[in-house]
C-alpha positions in Angstrom: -78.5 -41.2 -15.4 -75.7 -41.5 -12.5 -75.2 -39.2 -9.8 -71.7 -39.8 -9.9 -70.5 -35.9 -10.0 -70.7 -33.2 -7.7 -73.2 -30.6 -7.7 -74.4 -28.9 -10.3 -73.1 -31.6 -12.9 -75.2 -34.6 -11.1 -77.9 -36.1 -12.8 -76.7 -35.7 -16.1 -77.9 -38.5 -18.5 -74.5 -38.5 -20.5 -71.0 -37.7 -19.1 -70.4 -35.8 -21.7 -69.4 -31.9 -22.3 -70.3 -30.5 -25.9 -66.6 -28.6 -26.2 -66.5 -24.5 -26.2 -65.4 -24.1 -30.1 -64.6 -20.3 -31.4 -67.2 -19.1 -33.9 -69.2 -22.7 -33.5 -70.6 -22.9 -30.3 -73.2 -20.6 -29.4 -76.5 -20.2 -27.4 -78.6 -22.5 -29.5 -75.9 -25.4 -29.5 -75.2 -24.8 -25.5 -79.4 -24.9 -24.8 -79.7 -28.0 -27.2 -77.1 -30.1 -25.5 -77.9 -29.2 -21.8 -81.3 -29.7 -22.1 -80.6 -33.2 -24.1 -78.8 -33.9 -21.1 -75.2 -33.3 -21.1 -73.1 -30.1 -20.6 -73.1 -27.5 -23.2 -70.6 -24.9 -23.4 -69.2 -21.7 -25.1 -66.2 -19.4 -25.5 -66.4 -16.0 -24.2 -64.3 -14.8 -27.1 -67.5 -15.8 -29.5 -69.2 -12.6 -27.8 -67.5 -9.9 -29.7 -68.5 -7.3 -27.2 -70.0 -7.6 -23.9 -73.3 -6.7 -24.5 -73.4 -10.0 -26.6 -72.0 -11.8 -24.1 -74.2 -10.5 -21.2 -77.5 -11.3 -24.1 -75.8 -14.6 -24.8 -75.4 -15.6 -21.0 -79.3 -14.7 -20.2 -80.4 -16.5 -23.1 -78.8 -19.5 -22.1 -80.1 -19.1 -18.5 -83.2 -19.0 -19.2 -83.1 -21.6 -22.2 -81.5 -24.4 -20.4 -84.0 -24.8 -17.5 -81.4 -25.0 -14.7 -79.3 -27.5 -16.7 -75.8 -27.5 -16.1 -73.6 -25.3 -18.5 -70.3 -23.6 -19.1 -68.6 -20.7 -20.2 -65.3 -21.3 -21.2 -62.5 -17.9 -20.4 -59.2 -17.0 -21.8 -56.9 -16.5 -19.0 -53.9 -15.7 -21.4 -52.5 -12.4 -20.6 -53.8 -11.4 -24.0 -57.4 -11.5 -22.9 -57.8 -7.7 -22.1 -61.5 -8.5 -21.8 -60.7 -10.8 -18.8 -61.6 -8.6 -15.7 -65.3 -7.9 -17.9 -66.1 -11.0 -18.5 -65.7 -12.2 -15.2 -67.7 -9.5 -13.9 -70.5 -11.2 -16.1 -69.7 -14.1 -14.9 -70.4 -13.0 -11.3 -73.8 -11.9 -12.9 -75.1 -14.8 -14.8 -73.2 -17.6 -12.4 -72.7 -20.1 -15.0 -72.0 -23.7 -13.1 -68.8 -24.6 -14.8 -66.2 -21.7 -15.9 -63.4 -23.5 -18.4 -60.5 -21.7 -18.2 -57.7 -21.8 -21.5 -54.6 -21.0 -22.7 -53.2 -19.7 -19.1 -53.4 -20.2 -15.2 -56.6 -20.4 -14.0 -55.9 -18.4 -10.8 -57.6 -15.2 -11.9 -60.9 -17.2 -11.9 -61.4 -19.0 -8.8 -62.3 -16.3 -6.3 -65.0 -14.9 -8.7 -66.1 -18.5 -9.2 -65.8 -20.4 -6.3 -67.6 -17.4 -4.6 -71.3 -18.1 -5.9 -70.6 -22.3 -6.1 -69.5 -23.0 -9.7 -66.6 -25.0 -10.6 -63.3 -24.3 -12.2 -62.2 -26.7 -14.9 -58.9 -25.8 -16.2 -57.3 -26.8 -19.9 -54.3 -28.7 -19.9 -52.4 -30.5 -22.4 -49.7 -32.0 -20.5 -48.8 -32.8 -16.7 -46.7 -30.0 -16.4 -50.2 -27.6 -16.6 -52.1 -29.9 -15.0 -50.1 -29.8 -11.9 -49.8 -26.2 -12.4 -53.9 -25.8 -12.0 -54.2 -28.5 -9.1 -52.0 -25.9 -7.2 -53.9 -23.4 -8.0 -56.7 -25.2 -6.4 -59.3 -26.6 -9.2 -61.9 -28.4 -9.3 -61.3 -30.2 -12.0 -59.0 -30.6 -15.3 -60.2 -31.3 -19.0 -56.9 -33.1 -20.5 -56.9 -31.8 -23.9 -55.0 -35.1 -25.5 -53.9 -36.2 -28.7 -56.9 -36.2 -31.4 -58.1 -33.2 -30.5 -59.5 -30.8 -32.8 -58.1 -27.0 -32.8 -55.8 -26.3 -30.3 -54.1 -30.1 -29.5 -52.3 -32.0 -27.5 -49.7 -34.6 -28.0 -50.7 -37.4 -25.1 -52.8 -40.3 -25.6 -56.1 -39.6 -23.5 -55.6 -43.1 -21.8 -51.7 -42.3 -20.6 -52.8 -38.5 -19.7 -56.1 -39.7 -17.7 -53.4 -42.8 -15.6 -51.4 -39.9 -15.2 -53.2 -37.7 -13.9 -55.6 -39.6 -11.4 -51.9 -41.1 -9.5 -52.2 -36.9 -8.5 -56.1 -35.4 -9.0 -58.9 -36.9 -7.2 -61.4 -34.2 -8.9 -63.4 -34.1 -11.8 -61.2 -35.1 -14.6 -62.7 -34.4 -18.3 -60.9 -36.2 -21.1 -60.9 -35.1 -24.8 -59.5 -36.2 -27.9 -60.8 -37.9 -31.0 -63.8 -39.4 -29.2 -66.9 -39.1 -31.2 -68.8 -41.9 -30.4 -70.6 -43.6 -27.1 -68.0 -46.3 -27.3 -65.1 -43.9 -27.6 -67.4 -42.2 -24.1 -67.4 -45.7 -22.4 -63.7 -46.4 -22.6 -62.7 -43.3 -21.2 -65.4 -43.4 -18.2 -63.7 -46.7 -17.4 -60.4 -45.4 -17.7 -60.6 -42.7 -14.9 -62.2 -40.6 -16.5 -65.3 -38.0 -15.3 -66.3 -36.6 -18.4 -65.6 -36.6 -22.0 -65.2 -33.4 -24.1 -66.8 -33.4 -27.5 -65.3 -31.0 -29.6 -66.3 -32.2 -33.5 -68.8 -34.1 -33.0 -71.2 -31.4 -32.3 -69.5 -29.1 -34.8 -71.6 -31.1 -37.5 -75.0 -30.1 -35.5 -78.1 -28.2 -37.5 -77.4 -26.1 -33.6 -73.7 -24.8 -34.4 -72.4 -22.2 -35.7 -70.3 -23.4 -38.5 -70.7 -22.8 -41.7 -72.9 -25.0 -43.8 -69.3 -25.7 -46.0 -67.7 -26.3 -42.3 -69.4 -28.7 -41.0 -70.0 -30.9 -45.0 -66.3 -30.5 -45.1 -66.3 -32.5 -41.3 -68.8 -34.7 -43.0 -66.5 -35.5 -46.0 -63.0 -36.1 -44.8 -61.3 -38.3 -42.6 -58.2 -38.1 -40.1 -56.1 -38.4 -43.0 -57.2 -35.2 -43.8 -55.9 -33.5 -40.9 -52.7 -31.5 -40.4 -51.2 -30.4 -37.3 -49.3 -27.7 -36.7 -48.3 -24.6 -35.0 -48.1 -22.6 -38.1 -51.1 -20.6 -37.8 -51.4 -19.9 -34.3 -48.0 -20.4 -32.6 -49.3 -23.7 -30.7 -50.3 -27.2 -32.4 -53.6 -27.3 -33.4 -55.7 -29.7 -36.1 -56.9 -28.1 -39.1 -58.3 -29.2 -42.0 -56.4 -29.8 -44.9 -58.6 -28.9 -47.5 -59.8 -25.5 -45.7 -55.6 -24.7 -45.8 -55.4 -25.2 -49.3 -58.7 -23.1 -50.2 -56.8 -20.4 -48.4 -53.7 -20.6 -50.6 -51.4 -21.9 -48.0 -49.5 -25.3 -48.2 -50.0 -27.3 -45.1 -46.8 -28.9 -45.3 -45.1 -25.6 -45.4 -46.7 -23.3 -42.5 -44.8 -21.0 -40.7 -45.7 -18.8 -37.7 -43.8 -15.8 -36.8 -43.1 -14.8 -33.7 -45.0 -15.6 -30.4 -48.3 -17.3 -29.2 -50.7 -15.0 -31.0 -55.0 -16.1 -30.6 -56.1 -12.5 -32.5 -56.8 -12.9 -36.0 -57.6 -9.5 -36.8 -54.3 -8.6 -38.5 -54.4 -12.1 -40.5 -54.7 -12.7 -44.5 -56.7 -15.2 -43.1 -58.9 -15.3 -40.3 -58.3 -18.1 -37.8 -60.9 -20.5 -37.6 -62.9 -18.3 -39.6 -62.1 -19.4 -42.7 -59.3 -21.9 -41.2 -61.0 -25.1 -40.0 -59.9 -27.4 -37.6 -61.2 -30.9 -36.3 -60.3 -33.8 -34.7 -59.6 -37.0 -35.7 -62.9 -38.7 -34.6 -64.4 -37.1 -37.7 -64.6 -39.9 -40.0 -67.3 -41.6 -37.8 -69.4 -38.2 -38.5 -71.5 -39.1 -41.5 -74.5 -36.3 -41.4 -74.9 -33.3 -39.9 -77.8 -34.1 -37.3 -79.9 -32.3 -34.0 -77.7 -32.3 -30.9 -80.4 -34.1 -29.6 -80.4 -37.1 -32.2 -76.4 -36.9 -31.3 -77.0 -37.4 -27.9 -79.8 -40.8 -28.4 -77.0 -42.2 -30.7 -74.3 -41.4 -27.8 -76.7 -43.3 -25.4 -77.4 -45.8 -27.5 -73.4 -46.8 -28.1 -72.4 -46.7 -24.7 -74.9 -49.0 -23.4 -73.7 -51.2 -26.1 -69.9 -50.9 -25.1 -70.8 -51.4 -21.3 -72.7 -54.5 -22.4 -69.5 -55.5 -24.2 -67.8 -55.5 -20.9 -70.2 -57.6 -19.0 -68.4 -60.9 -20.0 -65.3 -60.0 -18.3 -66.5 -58.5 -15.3 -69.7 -60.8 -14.1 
């Protein structure tokens, strides 16, 4: 392990963040990959009231042994839930708070007052300049590749970009499944890579056995992105469209940015799947911490690729 990051993310033995995922990631996914050795994370929104979120946040704090993890937050001005959550927050003082889908301002007093960092989700340098104002700690560039919510830069461009400006903790995510995929982003500029669908297919997540077989059985081809179901791009999976009687060539969204599915034919992410394109490397659904070895095990082999051209 390298101590290469700032308290309380040093020491970690991968530089890797197991993504917060809505209705996937969960207590027992977010103890399995922090105590493996990387950071494990969850959306606040998975907590459908905040008595599961404050039984969710304890369980975590006492299952992870002081290893780092994170909670991601909705900052939208949809999130009527905010001002609670972060009141739990406050409580529970999880190291990393990932803030999405709005300014990250409404966090950082509540965070920054016990120590923990704010990482703020960006999918273009317009946002990402918006949170580095806002005073960050550090930025997860959600790029190209990525499963549910997307962006539409290449993770190397976006992570150039971004490090002419940022100087902190810069996460990168986007298709990356594998160690390799993990060592060519460290060497880009990169801090951390985010993990979204890689640990979707864990016997730790939340997904439905048919969610993460369906991972396990397509390929990038089999992906579809579009704005149609949400009001912002986001990958989803093909197949799970058409089980659903809609045509993915023909989605259309009415209206606004809209991230509640209660008053949908069909529920968002529920029974709409979404992944990223680094799925076709995903041929089992395995432990997060057999996930983790096997992301060891490929990045020692892509740094030992390099050692030709740098010794």
């Amino acid at each position: 392990m390298a101590d290469v990051l700032p308290p309380p993310l040093a020491g970690l033995r991968l530089p890797v963040v197991a993504a917060p995922m809505f209705l996937v990631s969960g207590p027992d996914l977010v103890i399995a990959a922090s105590t493996a050795g990387i950071v494990g994370s969850f959306p606040a929104p998975n907590c459908r009231t905040l008595d599961e979120l404050d039984t969710w946040m304890g369980t975590i704090v006492d299952g992870v042994g002081g290893a780092p993890w994170a909670v991601n937050l909705v900052t939208h001005r949809t999130n009527e839930r905010l001002a609670d959550d972060l009141r739990l927050v406050a409580e529970h003082r999880p190291p990393v708070v990932i803030t999405a889908l709005g300014s990250p301002r409404p966090v950082m007093d509540v965070v920054h007052g016990y120590g923990g960092l704010v990482i703020a989700d960006v999918i273009d340098l317009a946002l990402a300049r918006k949170a580095i104002a806002a005073g960050v700690d550090g930025l997860a560039c959600v790029s190209a590749g990525a499963g549910g919510h997307t962006g539409h830069l290449s993770p190397f461009a976006f992570v150039s970009a971004v490090r002419e400006e940022f100087d902190g903790i810069v996460t990168i995510g986007g298709g990356i499944t594998d160690g390799f995929g993990v060592a060519g982003a460290i060497a880009a500029g990169a801090d951390l890579v985010s993990m979204g669908t890689r640990f979707l297919a864990t016997s730790e997540s939340m997904a439905q056995a048919e969610y993460k077989q369906m991972v396990v059985d397509h390929a990038s081809g089999d992906l579809v992105v579009s704005a149609g179901i949400t009001g912002t791009p986001a990958s989803w999976l093909r197949p799970s469209l058409v089980a659903n009687g809609l045509d993915p060539d023909a989605l259309v969204h009415e209206g606004g940015r809209t991230y509640n599915s209660s008053d949908a034919p069909q529920k968002r992410w529920k029974d709409l799947w979404a992944a990223g394109q680094g799925l076709q490397t995903i041929h089992e659904v395995q432990p997060v911490a057999d996930v983790v070895a096997e992301l060891e095990e490929d990045m020692r082999r892509a740094a030992a690729r390099l050692t030709p051209w740098v010794s």
